[in-house]
C-alpha positions as CSV (number, residue, x, y, z in Angstrom):
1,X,-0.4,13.4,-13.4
2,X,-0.3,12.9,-17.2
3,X,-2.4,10.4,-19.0
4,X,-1.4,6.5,-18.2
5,X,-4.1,5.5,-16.2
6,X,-5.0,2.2,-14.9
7,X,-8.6,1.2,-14.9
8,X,-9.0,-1.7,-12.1
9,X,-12.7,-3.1,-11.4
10,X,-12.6,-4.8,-8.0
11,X,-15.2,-7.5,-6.8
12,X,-16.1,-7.8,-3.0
13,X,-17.1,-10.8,-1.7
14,X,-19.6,-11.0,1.1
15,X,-19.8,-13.9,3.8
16,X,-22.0,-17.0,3.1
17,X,-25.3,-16.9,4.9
18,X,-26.5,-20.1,3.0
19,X,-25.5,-23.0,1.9
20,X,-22.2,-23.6,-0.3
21,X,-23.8,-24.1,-3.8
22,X,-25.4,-20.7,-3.5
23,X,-24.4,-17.8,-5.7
24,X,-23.0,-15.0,-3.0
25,X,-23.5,-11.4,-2.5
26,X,-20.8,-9.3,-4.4
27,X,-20.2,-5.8,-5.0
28,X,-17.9,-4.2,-7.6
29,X,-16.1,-0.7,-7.4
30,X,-14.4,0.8,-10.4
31,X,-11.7,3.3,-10.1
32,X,-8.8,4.3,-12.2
33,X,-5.4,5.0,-11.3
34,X,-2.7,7.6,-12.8
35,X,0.2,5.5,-13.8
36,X,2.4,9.2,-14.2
37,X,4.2,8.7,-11.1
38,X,4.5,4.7,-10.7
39,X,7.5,3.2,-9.8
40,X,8.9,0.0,-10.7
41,X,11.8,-1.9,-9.2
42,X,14.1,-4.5,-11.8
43,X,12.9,-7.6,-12.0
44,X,14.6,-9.2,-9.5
45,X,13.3,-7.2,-6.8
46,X,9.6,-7.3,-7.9
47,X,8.4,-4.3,-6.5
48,X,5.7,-1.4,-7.7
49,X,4.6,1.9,-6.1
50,X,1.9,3.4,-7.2
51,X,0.7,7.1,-5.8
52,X,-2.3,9.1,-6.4
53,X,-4.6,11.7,-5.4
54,X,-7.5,10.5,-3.8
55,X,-9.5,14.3,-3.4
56,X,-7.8,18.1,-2.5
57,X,-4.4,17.5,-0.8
58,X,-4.9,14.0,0.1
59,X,-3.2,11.1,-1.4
60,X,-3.2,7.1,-1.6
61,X,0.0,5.4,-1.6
62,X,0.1,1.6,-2.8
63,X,3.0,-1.0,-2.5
64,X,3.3,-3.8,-4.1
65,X,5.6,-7.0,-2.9
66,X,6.2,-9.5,-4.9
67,X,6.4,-13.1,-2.9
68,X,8.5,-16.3,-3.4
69,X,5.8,-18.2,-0.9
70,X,3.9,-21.2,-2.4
71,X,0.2,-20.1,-2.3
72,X,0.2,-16.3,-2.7
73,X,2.1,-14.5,-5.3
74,X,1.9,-10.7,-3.7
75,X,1.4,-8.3,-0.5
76,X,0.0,-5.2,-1.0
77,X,0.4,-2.2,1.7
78,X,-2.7,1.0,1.3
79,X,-1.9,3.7,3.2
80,X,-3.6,6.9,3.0
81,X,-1.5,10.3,3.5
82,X,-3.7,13.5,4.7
83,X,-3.0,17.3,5.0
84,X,-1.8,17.7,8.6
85,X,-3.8,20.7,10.3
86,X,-1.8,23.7,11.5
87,X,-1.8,26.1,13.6
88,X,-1.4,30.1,12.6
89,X,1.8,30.4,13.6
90,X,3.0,27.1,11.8
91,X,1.1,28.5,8.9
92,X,3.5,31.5,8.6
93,X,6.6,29.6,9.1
94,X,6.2,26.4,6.9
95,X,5.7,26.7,3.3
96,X,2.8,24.2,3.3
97,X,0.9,21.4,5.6
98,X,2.7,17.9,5.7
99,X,0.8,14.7,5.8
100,X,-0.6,12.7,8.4
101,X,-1.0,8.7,8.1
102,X,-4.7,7.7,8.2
103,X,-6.4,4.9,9.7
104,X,-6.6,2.0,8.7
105,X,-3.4,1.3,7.2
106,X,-4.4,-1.8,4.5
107,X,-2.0,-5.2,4.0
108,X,-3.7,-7.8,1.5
109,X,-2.2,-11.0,0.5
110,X,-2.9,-11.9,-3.0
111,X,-3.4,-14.6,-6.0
112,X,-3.2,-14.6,-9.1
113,X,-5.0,-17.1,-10.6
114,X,-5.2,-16.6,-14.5
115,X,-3.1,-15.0,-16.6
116,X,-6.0,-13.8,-18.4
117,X,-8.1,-11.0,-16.6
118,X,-12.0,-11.4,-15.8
119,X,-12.0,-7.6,-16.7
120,X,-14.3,-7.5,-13.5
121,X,-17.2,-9.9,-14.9
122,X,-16.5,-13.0,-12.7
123,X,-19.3,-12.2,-10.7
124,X,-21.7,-11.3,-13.4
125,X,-24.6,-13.7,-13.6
126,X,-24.2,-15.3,-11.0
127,X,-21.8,-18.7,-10.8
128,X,-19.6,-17.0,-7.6
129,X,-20.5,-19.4,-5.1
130,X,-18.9,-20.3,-2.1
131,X,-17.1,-23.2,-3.2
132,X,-15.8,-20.8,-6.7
133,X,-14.4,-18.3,-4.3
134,X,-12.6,-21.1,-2.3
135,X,-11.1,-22.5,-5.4
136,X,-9.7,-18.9,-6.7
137,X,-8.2,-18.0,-3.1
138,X,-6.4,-21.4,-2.8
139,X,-5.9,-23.4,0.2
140,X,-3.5,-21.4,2.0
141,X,-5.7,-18.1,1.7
142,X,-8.3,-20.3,2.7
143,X,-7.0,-20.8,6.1
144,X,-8.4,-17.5,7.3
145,X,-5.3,-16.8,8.5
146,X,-4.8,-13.2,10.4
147,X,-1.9,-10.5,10.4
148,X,-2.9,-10.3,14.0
149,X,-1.8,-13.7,14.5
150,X,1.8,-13.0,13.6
151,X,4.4,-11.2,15.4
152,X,5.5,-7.6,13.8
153,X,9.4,-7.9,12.8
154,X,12.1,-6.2,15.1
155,X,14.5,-3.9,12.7
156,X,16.1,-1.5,15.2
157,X,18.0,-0.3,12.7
158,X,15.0,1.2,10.8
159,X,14.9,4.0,13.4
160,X,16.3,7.2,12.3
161,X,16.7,10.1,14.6
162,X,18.4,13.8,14.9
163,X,21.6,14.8,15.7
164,X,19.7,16.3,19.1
165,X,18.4,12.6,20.1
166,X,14.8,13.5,18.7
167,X,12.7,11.3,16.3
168,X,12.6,12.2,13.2
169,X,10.9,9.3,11.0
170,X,8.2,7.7,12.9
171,X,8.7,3.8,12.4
172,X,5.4,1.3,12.7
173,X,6.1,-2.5,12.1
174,X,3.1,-4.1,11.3
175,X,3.3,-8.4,10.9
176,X,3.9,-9.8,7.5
177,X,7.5,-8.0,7.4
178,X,5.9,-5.1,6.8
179,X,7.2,-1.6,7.7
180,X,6.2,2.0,7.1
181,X,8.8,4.8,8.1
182,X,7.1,8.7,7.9
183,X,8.1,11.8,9.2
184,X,10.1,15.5,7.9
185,X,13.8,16.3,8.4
186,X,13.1,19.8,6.8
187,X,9.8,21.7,7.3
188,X,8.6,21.7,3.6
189,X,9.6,17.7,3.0
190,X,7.9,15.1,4.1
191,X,9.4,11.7,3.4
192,X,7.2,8.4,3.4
193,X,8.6,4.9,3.2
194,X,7.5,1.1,2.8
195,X,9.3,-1.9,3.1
196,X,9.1,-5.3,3.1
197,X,11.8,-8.5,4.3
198,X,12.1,-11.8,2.9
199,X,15.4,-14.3,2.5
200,X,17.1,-11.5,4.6
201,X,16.4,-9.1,2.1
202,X,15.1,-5.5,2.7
203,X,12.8,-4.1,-0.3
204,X,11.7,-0.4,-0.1
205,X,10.3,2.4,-1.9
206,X,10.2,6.0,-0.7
207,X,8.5,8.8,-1.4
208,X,9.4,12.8,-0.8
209,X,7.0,15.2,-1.5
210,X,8.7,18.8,-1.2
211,X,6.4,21.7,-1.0
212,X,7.6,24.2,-3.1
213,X,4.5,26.6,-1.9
214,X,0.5,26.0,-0.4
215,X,-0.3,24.9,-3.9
216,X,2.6,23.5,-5.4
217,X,4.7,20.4,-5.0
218,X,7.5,18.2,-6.1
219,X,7.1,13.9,-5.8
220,X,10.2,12.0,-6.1
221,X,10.1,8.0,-6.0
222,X,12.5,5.1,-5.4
223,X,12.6,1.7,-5.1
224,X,16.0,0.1,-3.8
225,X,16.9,-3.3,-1.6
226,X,19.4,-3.9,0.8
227,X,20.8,-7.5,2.3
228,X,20.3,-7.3,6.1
């Protein structure tokens, strides 16, 4: 995966039990990120994909939207791709295991709120109080307003299927414009895509792994957009 990595410290913030003016309970996970395979659209389309390894034949895929709405700059999509089990007969025909999606499949709507990074220590010493954290989200992350609460979008078109009438991709709309297409049209290729609409606009980026054998594989990434 070569040597670009990304080092990102991330600080969770726990609910308030307390009053406002109280420092809150935090915790902060560091992980780094191999930036060999990241994929970036122009700067029109304002997309990244970022794909890694997360243990053995397992990998976490990230996709990053950027947004034109007033209050939150970017959507972010987490999905996690595990080695499908097989069976010994599917063992002797396919070159190696495809992927499964894994539960739960993450959407987070973020700020940006300085151009300069915290490098993780905005939490350090306390000074993260309730009325801080309302402040850096903004008041329309401060709505508390759900995924759940909006209705998934309806692209037909999105489903792809074989010359025999059988699914092929697997299509899931989530809310937020958000889509996720999976599935194999070979046996040793699995393909893996997320997308996001806005203004009419379809962004995407794919991913094919190809297993070349058990131990050995091929990743090819692209970003495109499309006007609906």
């Amino acid at each position: 995966w070569g040597e670009a990595i990304l080092g990102r410290k991330t600080i969770t913030v726990f609910p308030a039990v307390g009053c406002k003016i109280e420092n809150m309970d935090t915790s902060k996970e560091v992980d780094e990120v191999p930036l060999e395979s990241a994929c970036y659209g122009d700067k029109n389309s304002s997309v990244v994909g970022l794909q890694y390894r997360t243990g053995g034949q397992s990998f976490r895929l990230e996709t990053i939207f950027g947004l034109k709405n007033e209050g939150y700059d970017r959507m972010r999509v987490i999905l996690d791709l595990v080695r499908s089990q097989r069976s010994e007969e599917e063992s002797s025909s396919i070159p190696a295991a495809l992927f499964t999606p894994k539960a739960p499949i993450v959407l987070v709507l973020e700020r940006r709120t300085s151009e300069v990074s915290s490098g993780g220590t905005i939490a350090d010493g306390g000074g993260l109080d309730a009325q801080t954290v309302f402040t850096l989200l903004g008041p329309e992350l401060s709505k508390s307003r759900t995924f759940v609460e909006d209705k998934p979008s309806d692209l037909d078109h999105l489903s792809s299927v074989g010359d025999d009438g059988s699914t092929r991709h697997v299509v899931v709309k989530f809310p937020g414009n958000i889509s996720i297409t999976y599935g194999s049209n070979e046996p040793s290729i699995y393909y893996c895509g997320v997308s996001h609409v806005e203004d009419g606009v379809r962004r995407i980026v794919t991913r094919d792994f190809k297993f070349i054998s058990e131990d050995e594989m091929d990743l090819k990434v692209a970003s495109f957009e499309e006007v609906l």
